[in-house]
LUMLUM-524265 format. One record per residue (C-alpha): x, y, z; residue in three letters. Coordinates in steps of 0.1 Angstrom, whole numbers, plus 5000, padded with zeros to 4 digits. Example, Ala and Ser with C-alpha at 12.3 -4.5 7.8 and 13.67 -1.06 7.14 Angstrom:
ATOM;5123;4955;5078;Ala
ATOM;5137;4989;5071;Ser
//
This chain:
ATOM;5000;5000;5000;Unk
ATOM;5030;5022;5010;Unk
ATOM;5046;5015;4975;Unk
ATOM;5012;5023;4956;Unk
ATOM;5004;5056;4972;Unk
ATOM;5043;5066;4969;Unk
ATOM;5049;5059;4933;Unk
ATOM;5044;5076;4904;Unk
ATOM;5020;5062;4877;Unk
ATOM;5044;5058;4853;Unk
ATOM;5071;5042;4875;Unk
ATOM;5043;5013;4879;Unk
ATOM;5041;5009;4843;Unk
ATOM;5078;5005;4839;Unk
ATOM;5075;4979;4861;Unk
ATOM;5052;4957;4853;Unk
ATOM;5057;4960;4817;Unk
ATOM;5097;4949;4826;Unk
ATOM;5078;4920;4846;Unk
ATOM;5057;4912;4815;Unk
ATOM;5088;4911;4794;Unk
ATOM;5111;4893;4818;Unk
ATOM;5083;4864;4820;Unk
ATOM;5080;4858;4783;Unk
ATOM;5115;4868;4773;Unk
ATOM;5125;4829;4769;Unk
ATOM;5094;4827;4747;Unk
ATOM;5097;4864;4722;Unk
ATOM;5124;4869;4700;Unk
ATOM;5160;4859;4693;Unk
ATOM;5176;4889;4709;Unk
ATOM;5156;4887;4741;Unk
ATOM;5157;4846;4741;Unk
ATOM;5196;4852;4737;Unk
ATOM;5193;4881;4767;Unk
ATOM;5172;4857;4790;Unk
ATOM;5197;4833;4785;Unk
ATOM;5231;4855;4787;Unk
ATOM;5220;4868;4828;Unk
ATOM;5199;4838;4841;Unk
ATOM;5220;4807;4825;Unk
ATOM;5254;4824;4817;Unk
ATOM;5258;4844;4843;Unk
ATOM;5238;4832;4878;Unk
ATOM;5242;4796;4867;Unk
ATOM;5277;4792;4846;Unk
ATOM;5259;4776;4818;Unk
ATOM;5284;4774;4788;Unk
ATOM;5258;4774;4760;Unk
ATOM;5223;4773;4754;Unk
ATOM;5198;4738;4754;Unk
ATOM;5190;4733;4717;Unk
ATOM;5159;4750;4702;Unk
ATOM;5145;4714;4699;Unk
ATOM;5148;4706;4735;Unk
ATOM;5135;4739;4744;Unk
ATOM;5104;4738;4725;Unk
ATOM;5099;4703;4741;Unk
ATOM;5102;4714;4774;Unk
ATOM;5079;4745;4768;Unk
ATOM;5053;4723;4753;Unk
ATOM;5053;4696;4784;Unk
ATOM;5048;4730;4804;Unk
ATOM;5020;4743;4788;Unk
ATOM;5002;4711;4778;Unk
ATOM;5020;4681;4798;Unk
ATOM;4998;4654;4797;Unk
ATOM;4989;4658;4761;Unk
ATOM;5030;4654;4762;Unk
ATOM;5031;4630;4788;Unk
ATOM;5005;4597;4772;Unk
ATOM;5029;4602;4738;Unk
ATOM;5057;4597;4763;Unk
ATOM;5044;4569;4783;Unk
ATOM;5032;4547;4754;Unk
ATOM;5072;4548;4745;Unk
ATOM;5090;4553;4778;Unk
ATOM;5069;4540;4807;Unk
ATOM;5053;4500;4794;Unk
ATOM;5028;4486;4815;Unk
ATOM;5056;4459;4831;Unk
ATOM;5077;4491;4846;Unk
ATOM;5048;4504;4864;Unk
ATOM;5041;4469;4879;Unk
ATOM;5078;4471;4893;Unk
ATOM;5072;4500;4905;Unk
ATOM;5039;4494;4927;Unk
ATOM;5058;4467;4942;Unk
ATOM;5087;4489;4951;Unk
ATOM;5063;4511;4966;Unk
ATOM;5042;4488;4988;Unk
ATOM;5075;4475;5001;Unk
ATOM;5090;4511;5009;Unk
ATOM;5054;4518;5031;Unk
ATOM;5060;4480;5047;Unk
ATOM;5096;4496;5055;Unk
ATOM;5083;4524;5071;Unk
ATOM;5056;4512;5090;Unk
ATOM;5078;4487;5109;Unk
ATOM;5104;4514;5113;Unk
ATOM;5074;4537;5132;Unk
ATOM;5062;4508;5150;Unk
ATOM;5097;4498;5163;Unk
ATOM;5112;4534;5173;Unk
ATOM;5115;4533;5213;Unk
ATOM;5111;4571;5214;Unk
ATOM;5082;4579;5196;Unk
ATOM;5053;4574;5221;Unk
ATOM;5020;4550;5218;Unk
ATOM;5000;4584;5212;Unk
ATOM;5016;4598;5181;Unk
ATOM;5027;4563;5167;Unk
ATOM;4985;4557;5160;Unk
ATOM;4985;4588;5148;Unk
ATOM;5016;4584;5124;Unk
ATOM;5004;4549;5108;Unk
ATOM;4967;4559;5103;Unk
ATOM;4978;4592;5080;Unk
ATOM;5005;4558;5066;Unk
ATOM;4978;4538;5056;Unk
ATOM;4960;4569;5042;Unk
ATOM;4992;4579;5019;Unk
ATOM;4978;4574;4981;Unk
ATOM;5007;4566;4955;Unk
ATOM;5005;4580;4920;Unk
ATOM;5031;4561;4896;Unk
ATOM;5042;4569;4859;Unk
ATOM;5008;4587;4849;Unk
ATOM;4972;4600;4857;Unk
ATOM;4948;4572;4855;Unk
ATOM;4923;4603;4837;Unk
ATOM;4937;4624;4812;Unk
ATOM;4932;4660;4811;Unk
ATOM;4914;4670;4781;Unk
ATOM;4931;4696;4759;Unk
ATOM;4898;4701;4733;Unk
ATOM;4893;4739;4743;Unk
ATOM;4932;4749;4739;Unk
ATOM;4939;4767;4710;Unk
ATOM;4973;4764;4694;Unk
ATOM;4983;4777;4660;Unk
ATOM;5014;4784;4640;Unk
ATOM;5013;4819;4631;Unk
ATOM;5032;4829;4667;Unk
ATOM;5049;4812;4697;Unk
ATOM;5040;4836;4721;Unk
ATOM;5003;4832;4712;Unk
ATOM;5006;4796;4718;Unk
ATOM;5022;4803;4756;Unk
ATOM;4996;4826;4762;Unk
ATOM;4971;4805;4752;Unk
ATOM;4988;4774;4772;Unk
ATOM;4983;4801;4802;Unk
ATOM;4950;4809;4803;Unk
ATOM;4940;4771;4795;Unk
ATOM;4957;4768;4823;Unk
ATOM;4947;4793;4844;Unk
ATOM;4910;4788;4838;Unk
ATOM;4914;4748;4845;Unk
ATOM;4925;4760;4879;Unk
ATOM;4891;4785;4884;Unk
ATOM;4871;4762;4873;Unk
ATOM;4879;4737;4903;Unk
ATOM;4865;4765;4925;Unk
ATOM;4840;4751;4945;Unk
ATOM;4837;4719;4935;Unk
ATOM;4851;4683;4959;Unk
ATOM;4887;4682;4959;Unk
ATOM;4900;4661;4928;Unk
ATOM;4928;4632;4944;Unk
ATOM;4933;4619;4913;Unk
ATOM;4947;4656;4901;Unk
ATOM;4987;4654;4892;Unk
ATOM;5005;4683;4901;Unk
ATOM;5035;4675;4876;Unk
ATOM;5037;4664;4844;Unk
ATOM;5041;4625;4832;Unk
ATOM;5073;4636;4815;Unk
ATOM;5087;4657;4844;Unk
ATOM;5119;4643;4860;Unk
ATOM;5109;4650;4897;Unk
ATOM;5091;4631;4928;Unk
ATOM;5068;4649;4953;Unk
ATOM;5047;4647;4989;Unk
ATOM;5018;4665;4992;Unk
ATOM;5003;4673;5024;Unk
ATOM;4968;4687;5020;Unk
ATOM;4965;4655;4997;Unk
ATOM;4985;4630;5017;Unk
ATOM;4998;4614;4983;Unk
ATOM;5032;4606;4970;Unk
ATOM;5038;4615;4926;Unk
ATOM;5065;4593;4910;Unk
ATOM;5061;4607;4872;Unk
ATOM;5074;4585;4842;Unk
ATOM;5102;4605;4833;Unk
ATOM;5120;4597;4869;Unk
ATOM;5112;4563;4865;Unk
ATOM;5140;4557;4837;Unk
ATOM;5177;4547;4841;Unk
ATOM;5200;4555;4860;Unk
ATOM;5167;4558;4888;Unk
ATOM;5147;4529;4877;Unk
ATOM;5150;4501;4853;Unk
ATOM;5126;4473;4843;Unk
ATOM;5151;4454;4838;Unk
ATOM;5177;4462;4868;Unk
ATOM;5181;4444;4895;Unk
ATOM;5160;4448;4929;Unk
ATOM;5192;4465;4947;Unk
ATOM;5202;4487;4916;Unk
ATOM;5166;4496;4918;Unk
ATOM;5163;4501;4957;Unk
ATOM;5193;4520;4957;Unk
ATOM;5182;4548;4938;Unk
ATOM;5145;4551;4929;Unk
ATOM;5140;4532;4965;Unk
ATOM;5160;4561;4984;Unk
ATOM;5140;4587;4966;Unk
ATOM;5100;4570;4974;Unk
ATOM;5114;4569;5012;Unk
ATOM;5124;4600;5007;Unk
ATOM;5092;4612;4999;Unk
ATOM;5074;4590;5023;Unk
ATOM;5094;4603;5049;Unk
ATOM;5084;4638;5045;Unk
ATOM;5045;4627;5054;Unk
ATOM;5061;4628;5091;Unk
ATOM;5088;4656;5089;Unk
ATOM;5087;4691;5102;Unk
ATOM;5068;4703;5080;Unk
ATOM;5043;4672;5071;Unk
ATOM;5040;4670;5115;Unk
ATOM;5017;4696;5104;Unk
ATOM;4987;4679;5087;Unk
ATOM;4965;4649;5095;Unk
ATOM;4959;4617;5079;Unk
ATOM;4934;4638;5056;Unk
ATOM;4949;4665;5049;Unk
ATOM;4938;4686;5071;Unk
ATOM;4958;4715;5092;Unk
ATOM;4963;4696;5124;Unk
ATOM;4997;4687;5142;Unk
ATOM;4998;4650;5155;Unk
ATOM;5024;4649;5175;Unk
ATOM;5027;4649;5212;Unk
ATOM;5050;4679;5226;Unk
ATOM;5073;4654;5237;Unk
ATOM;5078;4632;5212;Unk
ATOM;5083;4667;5189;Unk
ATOM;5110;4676;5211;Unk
ATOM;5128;4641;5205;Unk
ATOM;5122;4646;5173;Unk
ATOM;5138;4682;5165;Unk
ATOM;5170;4667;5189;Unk
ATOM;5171;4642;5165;Unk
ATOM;5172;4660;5133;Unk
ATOM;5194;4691;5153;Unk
ATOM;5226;4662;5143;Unk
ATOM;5220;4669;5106;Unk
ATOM;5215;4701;5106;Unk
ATOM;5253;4701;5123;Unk
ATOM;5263;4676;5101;Unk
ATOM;5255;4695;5068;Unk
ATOM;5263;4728;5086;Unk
ATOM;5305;4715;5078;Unk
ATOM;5294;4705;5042;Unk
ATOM;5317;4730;5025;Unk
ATOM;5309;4738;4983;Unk
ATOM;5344;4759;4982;Unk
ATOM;5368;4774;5007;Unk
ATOM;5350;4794;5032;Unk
ATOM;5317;4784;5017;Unk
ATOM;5291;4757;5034;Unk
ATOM;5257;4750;5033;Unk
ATOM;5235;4763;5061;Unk
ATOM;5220;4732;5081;Unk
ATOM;5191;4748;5087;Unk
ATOM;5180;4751;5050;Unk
ATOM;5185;4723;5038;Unk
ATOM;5174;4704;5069;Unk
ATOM;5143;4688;5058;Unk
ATOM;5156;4675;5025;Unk
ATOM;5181;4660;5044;Unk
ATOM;5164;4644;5068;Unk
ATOM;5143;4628;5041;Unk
ATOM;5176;4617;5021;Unk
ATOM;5188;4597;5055;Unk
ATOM;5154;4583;5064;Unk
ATOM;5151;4576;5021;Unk
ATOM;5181;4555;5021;Unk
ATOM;5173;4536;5053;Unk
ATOM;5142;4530;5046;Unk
ATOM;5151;4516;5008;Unk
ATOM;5175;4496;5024;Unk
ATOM;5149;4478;5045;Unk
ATOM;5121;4473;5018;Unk
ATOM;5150;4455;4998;Unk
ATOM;5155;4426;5027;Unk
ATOM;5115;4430;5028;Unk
ATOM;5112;4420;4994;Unk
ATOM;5137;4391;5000;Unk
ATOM;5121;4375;5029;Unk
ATOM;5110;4339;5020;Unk
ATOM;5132;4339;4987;Unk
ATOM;5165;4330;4977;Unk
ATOM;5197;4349;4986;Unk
ATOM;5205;4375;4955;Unk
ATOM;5239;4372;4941;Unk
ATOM;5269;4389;4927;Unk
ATOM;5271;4411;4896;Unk
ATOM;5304;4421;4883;Unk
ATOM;5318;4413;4915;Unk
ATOM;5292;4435;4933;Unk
ATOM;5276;4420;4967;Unk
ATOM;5238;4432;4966;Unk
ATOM;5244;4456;4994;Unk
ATOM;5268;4472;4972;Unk
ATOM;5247;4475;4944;Unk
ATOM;5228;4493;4962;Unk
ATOM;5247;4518;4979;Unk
ATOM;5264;4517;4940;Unk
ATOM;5236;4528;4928;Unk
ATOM;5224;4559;4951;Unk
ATOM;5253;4576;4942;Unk
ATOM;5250;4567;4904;Unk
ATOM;5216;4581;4904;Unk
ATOM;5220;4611;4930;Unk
ATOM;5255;4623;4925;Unk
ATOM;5264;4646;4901;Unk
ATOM;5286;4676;4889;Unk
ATOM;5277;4712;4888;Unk
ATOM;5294;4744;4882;Unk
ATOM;5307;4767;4911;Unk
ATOM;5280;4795;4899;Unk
ATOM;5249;4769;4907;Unk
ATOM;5268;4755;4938;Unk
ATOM;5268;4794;4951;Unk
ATOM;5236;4804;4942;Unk
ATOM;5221;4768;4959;Unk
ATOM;5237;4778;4989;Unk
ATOM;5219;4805;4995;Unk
ATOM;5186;4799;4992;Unk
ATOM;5181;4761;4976;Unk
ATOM;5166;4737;5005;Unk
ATOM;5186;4706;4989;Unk
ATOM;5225;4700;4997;Unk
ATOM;5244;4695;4965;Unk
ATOM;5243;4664;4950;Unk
ATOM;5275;4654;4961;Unk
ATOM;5268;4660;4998;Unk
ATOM;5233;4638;4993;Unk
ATOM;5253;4611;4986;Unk
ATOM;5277;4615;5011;Unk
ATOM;5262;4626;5042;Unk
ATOM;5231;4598;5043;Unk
ATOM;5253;4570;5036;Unk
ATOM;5275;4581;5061;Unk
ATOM;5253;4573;5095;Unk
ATOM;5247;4542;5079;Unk
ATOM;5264;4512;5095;Unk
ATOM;5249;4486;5068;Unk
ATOM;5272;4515;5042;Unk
ATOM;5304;4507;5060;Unk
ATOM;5294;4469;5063;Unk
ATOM;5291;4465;5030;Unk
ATOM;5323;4482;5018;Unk
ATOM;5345;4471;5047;Unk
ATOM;5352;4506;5060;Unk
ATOM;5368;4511;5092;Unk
ATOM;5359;4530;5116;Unk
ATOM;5382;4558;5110;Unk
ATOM;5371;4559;5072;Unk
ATOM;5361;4595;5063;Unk
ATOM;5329;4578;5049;Unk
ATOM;5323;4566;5085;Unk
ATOM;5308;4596;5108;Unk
ATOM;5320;4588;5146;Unk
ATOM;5295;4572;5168;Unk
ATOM;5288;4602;5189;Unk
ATOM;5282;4622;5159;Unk
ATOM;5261;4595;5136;Unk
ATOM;5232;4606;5130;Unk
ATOM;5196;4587;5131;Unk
ATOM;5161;4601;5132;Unk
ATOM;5141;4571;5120;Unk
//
């Protein structure tokens, strides 16, 4: 209000039209596209040249119209025999976790009811919608690109407003099929594994079950996890705004979790640079509880079958582990690694591979690592919340 009655007219229509253009840049002409590109990928993010226009106009397209995008994509990415694969994986990861609540001798009798009710409530959604969005009304053309986003907009836009008032839709996707990403959502109490995660090096038909554990497995605990975190404490078994937890068992809790914040808190990206525990708390908390509970749903799916075997020399405990960092780790410039220090609520890459596998004694079992191995955290300072 201050800002509204302070500035001039004109200085608001500066601004928002330099809003307008800074939105759409990526989508208007060559100059600005190359302008867009030169401050936000060059220069914030190190980028050393542009994504082809091909790849671009793909992305844009699964943005404005992603499950038009996303059944093309399934019927040649995501058969009917991967999805299978991955319902099992998931039922095994929720096993994991309930016997984990049930068997944690500081959580009290109160808030473990509490915890495995909104658990049997979670609802997984794997690879696709089960009812397509229809696209009949959107209007797309080839006379201009900008007309098309526009359009993909306010389709949109208007979907959205026309939920309004009517019973909650569960079976709604908030990402894309194609969309290389997981998620937890609280007011929904479900957990989103798209198709375009669900590919190699995260997930393979045809892998093994600890290649598959190891890194698809990590990230569904991960995400199941966060149904009971900090910030997922918060709502019910139905979504509803309601904290379950006793005081006490709260306070064990946030003790718990106050060893990774101090863990990640000596996570350094350069000299003189580390990550702030704090902000990257809850993802790390999820990344622990992920790879501990993937590790358990693998001996779950084992029970009552024969004992896996070697592959290239590989025990199955170390395909697993293997395989978490295959998936997880990665390389990134200094110039992303600075900017996700400051605000970005995930550690580097590097550091989620590291600092789970870390408090993990099943980790150093399975590579022989003594106890003064740097991949080996000190008993007083190993870390375990669930």
């Amino acid at each position: 209000n201050t800002l509204f009655s302070s500035r001039k007219l004109d200085d608001w229509k500066a601004y928002l039209g330099w809003q307008l253009i800074n939105v759409a840049a990526a989508n208007l002409s060559k100059d600005l596209v190359d302008a867009n590109y030169g401050f936000y990928g060059a220069y914030l993010n190190g980028s050393k040249e542009m994504k082809p226009r091909a790849t671009r106009c793909a992305e844009s397209a699964d943005n404005l119209m992603g499950e038009a995008v996303g059944k093309k994509y399934v019927e040649k990415y995501f058969p009917p025999a991967a999805k299978a694969r991955m319902v099992e994986l998931v039922k095994n990861l929720l096993l994991a976790m309930h016997e984990t609540i049930d068997g944690l001798d500081w959580m009290s009798p109160e808030t473990k009811k509490h915890a495995l009710e909104k658990l049997a409530t979670f609802k997984p959604k794997i690879g696709y919608p089960d009812k397509w969005r229809d696209y009949s009304k959107l209007k797309i053309g080839r006379a201009s690109n900008w007309a098309n986003v526009r359009s993909g907009l306010e389709f949109g836009i208007a979907d959205n407003l026309a939920s309004i008032g009517k019973p909650v839709d569960r079976e709604r996707w908030g990402m894309t099929p194609a969309t290389s990403d997981a998620s937890y959502n609280p007011q929904l109490n479900d957990i989103t594994f798209p198709a375009g995660i669900l590919q190699p090096p995260a997930f393979s038909a045809e892998a093994s079950d600890p290649v598959n554990y190891g890194a698809i497995g990590v990230v569904i605990g991960h995400e199941i996890s966060h149904g009971f975190d900090d910030q997922g404490a918060q709502y019910d078994a139905q979504g509803n705004l309601k904290n379950w937890w006793t005081p006490e068992d709260y306070k064990k809790f946030q003790a718990r979790t106050a060893c990774v914040a101090r863990q990640f808190d000596n996570y350094f990206v350069e000299p003189g640079l580390h990550h702030n525990g704090q902000l990257v708390l809850g993802e790390s908390i999820a990344d622990l509880a992920g790879a501990k509970l993937a590790y358990l749903a693998l001996q779950i799916s084992r029970r009552g079958k024969p004992a896996l075997t070697e592959i290239d020399g590989f025990s199955p405990d170390r395909q697993f582990f293997i395989a978490w960092g295959q998936f997880r780790g990665d390389e990134i410039r200094p110039e992303l690694a600075r900017r996700m220090i400051q605000g970005d609520p995930h550690a580097i890459a590097k550091f989620r591979v590291i600092g789970p596998l870390s408090n993990l004694v099943a980790f150093q079992t399975a590579f022989g690592c003594s106890d003064t191995s740097p991949m080996v955290r000190p008993i007083a300072e190993r870390c375990e919340v669930w």
